[in-house]
Residue, then its C-alpha position, 0 to 999 in steps of 0.5 A: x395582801x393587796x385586797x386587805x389594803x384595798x379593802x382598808x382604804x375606804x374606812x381610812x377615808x371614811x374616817x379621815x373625812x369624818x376627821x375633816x368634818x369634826x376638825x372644821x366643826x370643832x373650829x366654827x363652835x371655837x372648841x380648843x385645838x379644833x384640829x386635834x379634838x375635833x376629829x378625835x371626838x368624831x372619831x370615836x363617837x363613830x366607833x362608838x356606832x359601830x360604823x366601819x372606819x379605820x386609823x389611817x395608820x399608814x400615813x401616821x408615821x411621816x406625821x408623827x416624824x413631822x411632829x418631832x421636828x417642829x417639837x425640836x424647833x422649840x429649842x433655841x441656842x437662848x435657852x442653853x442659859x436657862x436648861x440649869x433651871x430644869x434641873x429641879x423638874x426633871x429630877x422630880x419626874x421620877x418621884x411624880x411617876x412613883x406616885x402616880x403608879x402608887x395611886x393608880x395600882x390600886x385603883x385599877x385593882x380595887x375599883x377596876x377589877x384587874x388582875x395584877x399585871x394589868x393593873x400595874x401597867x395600865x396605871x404607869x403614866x405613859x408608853x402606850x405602845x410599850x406598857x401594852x406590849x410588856x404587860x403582854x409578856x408578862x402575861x397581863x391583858x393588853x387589849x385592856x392596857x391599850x384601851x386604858x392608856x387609850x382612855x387615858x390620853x383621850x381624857x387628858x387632851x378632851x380636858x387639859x385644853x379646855x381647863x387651859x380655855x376656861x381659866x386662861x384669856x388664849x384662844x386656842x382655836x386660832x390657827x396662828x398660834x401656830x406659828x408661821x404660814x408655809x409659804x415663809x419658810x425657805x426651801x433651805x430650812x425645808x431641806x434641813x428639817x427633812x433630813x432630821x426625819x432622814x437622820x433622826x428616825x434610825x438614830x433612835x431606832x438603834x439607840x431603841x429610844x422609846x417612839x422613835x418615830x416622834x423622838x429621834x427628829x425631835x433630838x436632831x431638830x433641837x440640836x440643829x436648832x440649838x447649834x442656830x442652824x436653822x430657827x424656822x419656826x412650824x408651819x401652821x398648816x403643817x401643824x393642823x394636818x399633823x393634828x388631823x391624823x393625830x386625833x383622827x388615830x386617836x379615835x379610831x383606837x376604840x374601833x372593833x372594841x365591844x360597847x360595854x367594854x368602851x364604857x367600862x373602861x372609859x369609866x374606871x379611866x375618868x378615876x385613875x386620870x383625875x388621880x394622875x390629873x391631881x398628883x400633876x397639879x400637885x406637883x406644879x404647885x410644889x415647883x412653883x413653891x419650891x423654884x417659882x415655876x410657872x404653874x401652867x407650863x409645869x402641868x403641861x409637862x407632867x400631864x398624864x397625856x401623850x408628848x405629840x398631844x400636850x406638846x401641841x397643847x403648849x404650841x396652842x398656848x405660847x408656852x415654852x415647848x421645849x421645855x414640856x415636850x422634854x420632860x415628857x420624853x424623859x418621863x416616857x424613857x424614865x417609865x420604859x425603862x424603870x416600870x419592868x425592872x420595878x415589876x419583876x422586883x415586886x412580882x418576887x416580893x409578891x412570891x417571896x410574901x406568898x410563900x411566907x404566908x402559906x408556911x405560916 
C-alpha cells in the first residue's frame, strides 16, 4: 500500500506543478478565474498527452471543506429579509431539472448512442459522483457517466466566465475579488471557521446529505454567519489554493482514459451543455420577467456546473453567493433524490409498454 502511494506522489506533483504553472499563465494573459481555469486546461491538455499525472485526491478533501465554508460566509444575518424573494427560484428548480433531463435523455440516446440507463443518468444536471454511482447499479456505463458529467463541468466552468468577461465590465483575473487578504482575519474567526469543517463534515454525513464534504461546512458557516457570530469574509489566498486542487482535479479526471474516447465524449457533451446552457437562460429570462431577478446572478445559480465551481464564478463577479451556491445544493439534493425513484418509475413504464407491444 505504501509503494502505491509513493509511486502516486511523483504524478500528483507532476500534475500540481503543471497546475501552478497554468494557474500563473492563465493570469499573466488575464484569462477569467485563472486560478481555476488555468490549471484545469493544462491538466487536461496533459492528460490528453498521456503524460503520467495524477489528481491530487488526498489533499482535495480539506479543500473542498474550505470551500464550503467560505461558500457559507456568504450568508449574512441581512439577508434573512430577502430569503422570501427565493421562493420563486427555488420552487422553479424542480421544473428546469425535468426539463433539462427531458431534453438531454435523448440527446444522449439518439446523438450519443447510449444505452438507456446511460443516458438517463449522464443527462441529469448534476451529482457527478452520485449519478455515476447509481447508474452503476442500475447496470448503465458510469465510466461513460463519469466522463460525461465530467465534460459537462469542464465546459460549463471553460464558458460561463468568459461569457461573464466578454458581456460584463469585471475583471475576473483580479485576485482581490476575493475578498480579504489572510493576514486580516483574526485567529478568533480562523477558529470558528474551522470548527465548521470540524462540525459541518459529520453533520452531513449522518444526515447522508449529498457531497458532504463541501455542503455540511457550508450549512454550519452560514448559520454561524447568519446568527452574526462571525462575518469574516474568505481569504483570497485561500480562495486561489482551493481554485488550484479544484481545477487541477478537474482535469486529471480524463487521465487513463483512451483519446478517441475523450474526444467522443467531449463532442456528444458540447450538445447536451448548450442544451442545459439554453434551458438555464431560459429560465433566467423567465425569472426575471416573472419577479424581476437579476439575469446574471439567475444563470449562475442554474448553471449546469458544479456548486464549489459556479460558487467561485459569482465570488469572482460580486454576485450574491449565498443565493447561487443555495440553489445549487438544492438543485444537487433535488437531482439525488428524485433521478432514482423517476428511473425505476419509467424503467416500469418502459417493461409495462414492452409487454404491451409483444402481446400486440
Amino acid at each position: 500500500m505504501m509503494g502505491v502511494v509513493r509511486a502516486d506522489i511523483g504524478p500528483m506533483v507532476l500534475a500540481l506543478a503543471a497546475g501552478a504553472a497554468g494557474a500563473f499563465g492563465a493570469q499573466a494573459v488575464s484569462l477569467p478565474l485563472p486560478w481555476m481555469l488555468g490549471p484545469m486546461c493544462v491538466c487536461t491538455a496533459l492528460a490528453l498527452l498521456k503524460v503520467p499525472i495524477r489528481g491530487p485526491m488526498p489533499i482535495r478533501p480539506p479543500m473542498i471543506a474550505i470551500l464550503g465554508i467560505m461558500l457559507g460566509s456568504g450568508f449574512s444575518p441581512e439577508m434573512l429579509g430577502r430569503a422570501s424573494q427565493w421562493a420563486v427560484s427555488l420552487a422553479m428548480l424542480g421544473a428546469y431539472v425535468a426539463t433539462v433531463g427531458a431534453l438531454a435523455y435523448p440527446y444522449f440516446r439518439r446523438v450519443g448512442g447510449y444505452d438507456r440507463v446511460t443516458a438517463f443518468f449522464a443527462g441529469m444536471p448534476g451529482g457527478l459522483n452520485e449519478m455515476m454511482l447509481v447508474g452503476h447499479a442500475y447496470g448503465g456505463d458510469d465510466r461513460r457517466i463519469v466522463l460525461t458529467h465530467a465534460s459537462r463541468i469542464l465546459l460549463a466552468v471553460l464558458l460561463i466566465p468568459i461569457f461573464f468577461r466578454l458581456t460584463t465590465d469585471i475583471d475576473m483575473s483580479n485576485r482581490s475579488a476575493f475578498g480579504v487578504s489572510i493576514d486580516e482575519v483574526s485567529l478568533k474567526d480562523y477558529a470558528i471557521l474551522a470548527t465548521c469543517a470540524v462540525v459541518g463534515v459529520p453533520v452531513a454525513k449522518l444526515l447522508r446529505l449529498p457531497a458532504a464534504l463541501l455542503i455540511g461546512p457550508m450549512i454550519i458557516s452560514a448559520f454561524v454567519h447568519l446568527m452574526g457570530w462571525s462575518a469574516s469574509q474568505p481569504p483570497r489566498e485561500i480562495v486561489n489554493l482551493a481554485q488550484w486542487i479544484i481545477g487541477t482535479v478537474i482535469g486529471c479526471r480524463f487521465v487513463g482514459v483512451a483519446r478517441a474516447e475523450i474526444f467522443r465524449v467531449l463532442r456528444i457533451s458540447v450538445g447536451a451543455t448548450a442544451i442545459m446552457l439554453a434551458v438555464c437562460a431560459f429560465f433566467a429570462l423567465l425569472l426575471h420577467w416573472l419577479v424581476g431577478m437579476e439575469v446574471d446572478t439567475v444563470v449562475l445559480a442554474y448553471a449546469p456546473g458544479g456548486l464549489a465551481e459556479m460558487s467561485l464564478v459569482a465570488l469572482a463577479l460580486g454576485t450574491d453567493v449565498a443565493f447561487v451556491a443555495t440553489h445549487h445544493m438544492v438543485r444537487i439534493i433535488l437531482v439525488v433524490m428524485a433521478a432514482p425513484a423517476f428511473f425505476r418509475l419509467s424503467a416500469r413504464w418502459n417493461k409495462g409498454r414492452d409487454r404491451e407491444t409483444r402481446r400486440e
